[in-house]
Legacy VTK file of the C-alpha trace (Angstrom):
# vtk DataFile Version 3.0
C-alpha trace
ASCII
DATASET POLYDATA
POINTS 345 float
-36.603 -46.975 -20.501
-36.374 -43.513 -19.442
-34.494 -40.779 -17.626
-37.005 -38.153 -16.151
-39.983 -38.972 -18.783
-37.418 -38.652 -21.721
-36.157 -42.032 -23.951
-33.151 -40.477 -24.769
-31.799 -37.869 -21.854
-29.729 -34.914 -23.231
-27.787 -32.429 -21.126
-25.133 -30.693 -20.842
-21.629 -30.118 -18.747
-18.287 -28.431 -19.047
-14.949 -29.901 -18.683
-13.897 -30.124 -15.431
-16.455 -29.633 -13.640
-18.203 -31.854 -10.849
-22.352 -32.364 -10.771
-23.992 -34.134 -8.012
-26.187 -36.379 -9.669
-29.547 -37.569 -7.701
-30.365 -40.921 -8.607
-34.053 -42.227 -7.700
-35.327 -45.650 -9.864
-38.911 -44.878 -9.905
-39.824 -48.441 -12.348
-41.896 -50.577 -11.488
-39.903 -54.217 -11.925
-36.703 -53.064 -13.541
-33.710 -53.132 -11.869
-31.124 -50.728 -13.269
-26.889 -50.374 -13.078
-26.406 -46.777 -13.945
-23.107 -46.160 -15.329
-21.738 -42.878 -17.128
-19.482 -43.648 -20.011
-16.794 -41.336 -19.996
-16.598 -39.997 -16.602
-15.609 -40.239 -13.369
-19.032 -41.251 -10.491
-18.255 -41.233 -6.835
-20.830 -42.758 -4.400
-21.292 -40.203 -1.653
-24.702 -40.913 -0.519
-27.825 -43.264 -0.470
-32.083 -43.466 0.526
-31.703 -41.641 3.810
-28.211 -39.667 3.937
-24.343 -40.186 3.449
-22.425 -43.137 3.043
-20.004 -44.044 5.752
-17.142 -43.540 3.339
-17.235 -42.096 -0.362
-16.051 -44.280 -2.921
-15.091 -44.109 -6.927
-17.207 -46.095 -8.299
-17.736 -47.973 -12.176
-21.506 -48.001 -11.941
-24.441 -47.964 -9.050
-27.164 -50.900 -8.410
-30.547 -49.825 -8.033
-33.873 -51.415 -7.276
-36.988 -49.714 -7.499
-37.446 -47.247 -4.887
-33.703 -47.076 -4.119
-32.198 -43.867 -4.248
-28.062 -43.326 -4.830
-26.341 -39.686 -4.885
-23.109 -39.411 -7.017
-20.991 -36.846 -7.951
-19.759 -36.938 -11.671
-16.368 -35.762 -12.953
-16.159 -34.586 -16.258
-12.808 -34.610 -17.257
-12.911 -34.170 -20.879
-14.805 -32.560 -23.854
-17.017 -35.054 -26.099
-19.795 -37.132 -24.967
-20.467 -38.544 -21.504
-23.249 -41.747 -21.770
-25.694 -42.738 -19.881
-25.954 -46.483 -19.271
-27.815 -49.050 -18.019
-25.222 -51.843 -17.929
-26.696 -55.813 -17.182
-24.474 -59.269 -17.959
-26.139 -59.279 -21.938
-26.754 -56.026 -22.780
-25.885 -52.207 -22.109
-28.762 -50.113 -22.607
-28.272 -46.034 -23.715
-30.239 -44.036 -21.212
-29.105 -40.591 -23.223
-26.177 -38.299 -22.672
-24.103 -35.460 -21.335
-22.352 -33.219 -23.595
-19.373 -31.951 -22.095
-18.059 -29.205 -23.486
-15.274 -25.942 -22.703
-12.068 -26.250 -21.134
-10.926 -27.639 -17.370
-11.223 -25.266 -15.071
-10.306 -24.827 -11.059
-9.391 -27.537 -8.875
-12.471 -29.945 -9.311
-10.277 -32.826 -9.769
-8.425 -32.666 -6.779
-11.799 -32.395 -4.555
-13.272 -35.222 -6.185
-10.177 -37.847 -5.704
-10.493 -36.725 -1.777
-12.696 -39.856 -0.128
-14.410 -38.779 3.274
-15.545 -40.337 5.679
-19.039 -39.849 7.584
-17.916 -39.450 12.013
-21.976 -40.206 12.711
-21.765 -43.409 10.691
-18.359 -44.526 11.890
-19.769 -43.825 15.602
-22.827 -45.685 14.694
-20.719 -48.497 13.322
-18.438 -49.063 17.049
-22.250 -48.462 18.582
-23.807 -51.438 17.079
-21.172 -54.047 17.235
-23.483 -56.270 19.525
-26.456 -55.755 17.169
-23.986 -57.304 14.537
-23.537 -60.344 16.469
-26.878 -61.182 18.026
-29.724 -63.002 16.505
-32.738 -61.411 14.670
-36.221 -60.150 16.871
-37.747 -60.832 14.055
-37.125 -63.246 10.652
-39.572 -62.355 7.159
-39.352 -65.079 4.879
-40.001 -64.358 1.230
-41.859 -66.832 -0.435
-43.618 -67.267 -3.715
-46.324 -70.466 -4.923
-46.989 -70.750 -8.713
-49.923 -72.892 -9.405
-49.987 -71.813 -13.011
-46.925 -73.567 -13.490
-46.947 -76.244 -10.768
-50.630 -76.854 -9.823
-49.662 -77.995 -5.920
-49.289 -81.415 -7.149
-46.193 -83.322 -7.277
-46.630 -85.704 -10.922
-44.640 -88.308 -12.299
-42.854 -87.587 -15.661
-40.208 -88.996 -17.322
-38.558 -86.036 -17.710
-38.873 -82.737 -16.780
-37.620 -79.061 -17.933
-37.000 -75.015 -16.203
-39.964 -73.264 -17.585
-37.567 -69.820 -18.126
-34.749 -72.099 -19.242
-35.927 -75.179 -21.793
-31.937 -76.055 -22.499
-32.053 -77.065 -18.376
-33.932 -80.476 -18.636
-33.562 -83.800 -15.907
-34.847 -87.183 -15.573
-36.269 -86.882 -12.366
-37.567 -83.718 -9.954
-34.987 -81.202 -9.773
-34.573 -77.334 -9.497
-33.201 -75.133 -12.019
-28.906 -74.603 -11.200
-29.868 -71.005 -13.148
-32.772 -69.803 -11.699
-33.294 -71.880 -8.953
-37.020 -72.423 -10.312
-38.710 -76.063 -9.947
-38.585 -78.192 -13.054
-41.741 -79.021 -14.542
-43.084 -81.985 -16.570
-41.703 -81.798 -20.003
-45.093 -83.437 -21.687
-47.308 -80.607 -19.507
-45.348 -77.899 -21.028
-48.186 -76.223 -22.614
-47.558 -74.568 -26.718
-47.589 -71.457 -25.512
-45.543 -71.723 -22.374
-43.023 -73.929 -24.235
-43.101 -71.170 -27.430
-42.171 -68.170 -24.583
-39.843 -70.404 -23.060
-37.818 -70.905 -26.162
-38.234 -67.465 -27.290
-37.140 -65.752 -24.579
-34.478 -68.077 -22.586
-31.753 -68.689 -25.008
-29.359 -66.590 -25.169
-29.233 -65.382 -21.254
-27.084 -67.383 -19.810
-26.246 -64.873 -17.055
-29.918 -64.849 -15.954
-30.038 -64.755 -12.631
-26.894 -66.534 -12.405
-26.147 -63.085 -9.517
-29.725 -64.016 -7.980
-31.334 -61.239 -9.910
-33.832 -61.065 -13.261
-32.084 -58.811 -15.717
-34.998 -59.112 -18.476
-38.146 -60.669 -18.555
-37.848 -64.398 -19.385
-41.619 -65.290 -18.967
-43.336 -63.076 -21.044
-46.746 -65.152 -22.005
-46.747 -66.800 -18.797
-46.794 -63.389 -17.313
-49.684 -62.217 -19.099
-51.443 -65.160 -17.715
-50.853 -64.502 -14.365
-53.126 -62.894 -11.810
-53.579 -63.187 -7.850
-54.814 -66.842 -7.513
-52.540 -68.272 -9.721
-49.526 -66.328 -9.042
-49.030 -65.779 -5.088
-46.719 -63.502 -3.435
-46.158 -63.896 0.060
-44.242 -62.411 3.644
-44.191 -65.070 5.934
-42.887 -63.972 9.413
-40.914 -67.339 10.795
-41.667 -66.667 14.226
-45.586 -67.247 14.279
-46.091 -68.587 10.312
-48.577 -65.230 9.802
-48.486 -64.001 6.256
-48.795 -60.979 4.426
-51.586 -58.673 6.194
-51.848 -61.323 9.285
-48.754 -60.092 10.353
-48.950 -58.045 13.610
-46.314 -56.703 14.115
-45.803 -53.679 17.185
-42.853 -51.357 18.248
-42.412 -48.157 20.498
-40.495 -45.356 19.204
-37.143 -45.795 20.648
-37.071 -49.047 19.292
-33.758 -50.786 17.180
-34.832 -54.136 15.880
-32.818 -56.295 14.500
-34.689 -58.240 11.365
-33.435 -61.044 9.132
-34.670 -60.895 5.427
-34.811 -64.648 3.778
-34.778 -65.043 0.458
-35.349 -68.716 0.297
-34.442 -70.555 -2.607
-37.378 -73.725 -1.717
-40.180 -72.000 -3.577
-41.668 -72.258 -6.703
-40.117 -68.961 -8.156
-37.049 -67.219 -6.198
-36.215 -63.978 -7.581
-34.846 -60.638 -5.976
-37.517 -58.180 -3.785
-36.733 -54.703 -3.202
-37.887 -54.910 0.917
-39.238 -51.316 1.546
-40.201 -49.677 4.695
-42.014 -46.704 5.160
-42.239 -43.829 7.770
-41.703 -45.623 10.847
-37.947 -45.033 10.497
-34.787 -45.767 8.413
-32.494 -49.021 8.825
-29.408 -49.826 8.299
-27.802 -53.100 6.449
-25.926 -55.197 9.337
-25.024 -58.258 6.950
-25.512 -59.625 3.899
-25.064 -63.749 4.102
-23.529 -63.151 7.597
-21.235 -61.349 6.345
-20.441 -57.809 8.059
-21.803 -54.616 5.766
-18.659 -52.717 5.066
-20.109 -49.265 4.385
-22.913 -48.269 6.125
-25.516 -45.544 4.777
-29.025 -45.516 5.780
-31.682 -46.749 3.508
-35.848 -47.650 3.878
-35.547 -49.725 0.745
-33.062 -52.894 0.016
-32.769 -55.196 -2.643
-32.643 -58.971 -1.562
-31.228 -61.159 -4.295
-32.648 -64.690 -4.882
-31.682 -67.140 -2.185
-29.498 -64.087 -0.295
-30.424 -63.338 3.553
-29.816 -59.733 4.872
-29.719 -58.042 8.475
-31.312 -54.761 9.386
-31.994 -52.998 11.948
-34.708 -50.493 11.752
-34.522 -47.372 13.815
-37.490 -46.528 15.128
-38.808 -42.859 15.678
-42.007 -42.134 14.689
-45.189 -43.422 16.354
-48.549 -44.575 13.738
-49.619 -47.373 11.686
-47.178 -48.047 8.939
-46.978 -50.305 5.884
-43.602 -52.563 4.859
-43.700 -54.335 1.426
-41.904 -55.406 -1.601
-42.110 -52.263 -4.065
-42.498 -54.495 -7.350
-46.055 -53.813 -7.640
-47.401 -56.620 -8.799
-45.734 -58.463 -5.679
-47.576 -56.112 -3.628
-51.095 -56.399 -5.136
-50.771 -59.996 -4.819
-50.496 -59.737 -1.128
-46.920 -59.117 -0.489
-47.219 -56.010 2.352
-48.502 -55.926 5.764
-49.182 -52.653 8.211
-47.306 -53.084 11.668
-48.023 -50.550 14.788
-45.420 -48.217 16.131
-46.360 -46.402 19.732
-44.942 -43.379 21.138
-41.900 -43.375 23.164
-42.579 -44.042 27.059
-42.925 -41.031 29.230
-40.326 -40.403 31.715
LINES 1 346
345 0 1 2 3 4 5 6 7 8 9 10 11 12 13 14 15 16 17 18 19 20 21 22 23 24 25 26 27 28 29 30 31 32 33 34 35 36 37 38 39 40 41 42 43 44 45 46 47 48 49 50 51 52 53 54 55 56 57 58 59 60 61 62 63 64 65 66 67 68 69 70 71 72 73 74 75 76 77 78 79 80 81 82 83 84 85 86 87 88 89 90 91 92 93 94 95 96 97 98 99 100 101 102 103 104 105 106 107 108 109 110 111 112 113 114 115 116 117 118 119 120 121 122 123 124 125 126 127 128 129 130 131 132 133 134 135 136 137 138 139 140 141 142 143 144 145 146 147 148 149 150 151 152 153 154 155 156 157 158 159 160 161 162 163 164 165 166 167 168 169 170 171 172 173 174 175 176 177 178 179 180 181 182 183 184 185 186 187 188 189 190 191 192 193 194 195 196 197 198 199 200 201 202 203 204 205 206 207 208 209 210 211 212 213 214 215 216 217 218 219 220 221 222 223 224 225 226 227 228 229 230 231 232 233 234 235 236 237 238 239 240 241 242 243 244 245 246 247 248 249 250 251 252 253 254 255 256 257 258 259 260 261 262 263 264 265 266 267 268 269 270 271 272 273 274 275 276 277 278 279 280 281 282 283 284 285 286 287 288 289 290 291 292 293 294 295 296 297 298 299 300 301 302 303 304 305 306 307 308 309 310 311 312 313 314 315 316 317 318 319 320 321 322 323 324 325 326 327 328 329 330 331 332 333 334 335 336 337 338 339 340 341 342 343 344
């Protein structure tokens, strides 16, 4: 894992001071919670601008493509570390060296918590948004036929493929993962040998709706676009992936519901990204009201979670929307939708 092309970071700070940190995660799968050991972080911005309201803050979620600004307090000499922090492990990134003595009134600025007017507007603006249903619903879905074939079998037992301690006498999903159990007896060696390997041990795995580590190694390395299959399924006409034809004006809020579904063969989390059309904002996260509102073209829907946006849209051309892992995407998992200009007059 790195930090700007580097396995272990190194920079440096003095004591007291405050550094606005710009945080982008430019991986491909890997999800990371950046933390800095030993300082102070204050969330004061996201993707597309400001949050509604600053906040102190332990550590920052971000999917690929998601971008966070912080500012960082270092209050005292010694070593500030950079972490990636998940339910089994924290990961060193590198570190700041902090060094000299405090200086000015940094402190005092960085306890004071604004608050955005445009966003707080924009908040009393969309209260009917809030409450009315979605224009449109995108399902995402996911079929594993190197796992599950399309055929329903009989078995006397049956077993999680990431989690082999997960095991039931008749069809079942996983309570972990949410993954379909499989026949036990057409567990194949090396399936069953990954399996063991690499799902003991992770008990928090996806327990939050999201993949901290790879639990599927082999079976990974088996998979390719016909027996792996990523899919956007919009609810309203069934189209999926590239079918979808989707067309807006500039001018244009729509409201769209992101599903997560947990009946598939594989649920796990999808940063949704959006690109030049326009920026959206999170309404709701499982119906319930966002509480602080920043704009954002790329958000991270957990396993079996269901999010509101609504996309503002201002500029007019052909533009793409998919999930940025990018396997997801070459497997199919993107489609181009139409914006026109604004109407005249």
């Amino acid at each position: 894992m790195l930090i700007n092309g580097e396995t272990k970071y190194r920079a440096e700070a003095k004591v007291g001071e405050v550094v606005r940190l710009h945080l982008v995660n430019t991986a491909n799968t890997r999800i990371f919670n950046f933390a800095i050991g030993g300082a102070q972080m204050k969330l004061v911005g996201g993707d597309s601008g400001r949050v509604e309201r600053e906040e102190l803050i332990e550590e920052v979620l971000l999917a690929p493509s998601e971008r966070a600004i912080v500012d960082v307090h270092f209050e005292k000499p010694g070593e500030a570390v950079l972490e990636n922090r998940t339910p089994d492990h924290t990961y060193e990134l590198g570190g700041i060296t902090v060094v000299g003595a405090a200086a000015g009134e940094a402190a005092v600025r960085f306890d004071e918590l604004r608050v955005d007017p445009e966003l707080t507007t924009e908040r009393e603006r969309l209260r009917a948004d809030m409450a009315r249903e979605p224009d449109r619903t995108l399902a995402f879905v996911s079929q594993m036929p190197i796992l599950y074939g399309g055929e329903e079998t009989e078995a006397s037992s049956y077993v999680c493929p990431m989690h082999p301690e997960v095991t039931a006498s008749e069809q079942a999903t996983c309570p972990k993962c949410g993954m379909k159990l499989i026949p036990a007896d057409a567990v194949s060696d090396e399936v069953d040998a990954a399996a063991h390997q690499h799902g003991h041990g992770h008990d928090h795995e996806m327990a939050d709706g999201l993949e901290w580590e790879d639990l599927m190694p082999e079976i990974n390395r088996q998979t390719n676009n016909d027996n792996m299959i990523w899919q956007l399924v919009d609810r309203e006409t069934g189209a999926e992936n590239h079918e979808i034809t989707w067309a807006f004006r500039v001018g244009d809020r729509v409201k769209i519901r992101l599903a997560n579904e947990m009946d598939q063969e594989h649920p796990m989390h999808h940063p949704f990204h959006i690109h030049g059309a326009g920026r959206f904002l999170v309404l709701a996260r499982d119906g319930e009201p966002e509480t602080n509102f920043v704009w954002k073209d790329t958000v991270l829907l957990r396993a079996g979670q269901t999010i509101d946006i609504l996309l503002d849209v201002t500029n007019p051309g052909l533009w793409m929307a998919h999930c940025h892992i990018a396997e997801h995407t070459e497997s199919g998992m993107m489609f181009s939708f139409d914006v026109a200009p604004a109407e005249e007059g």
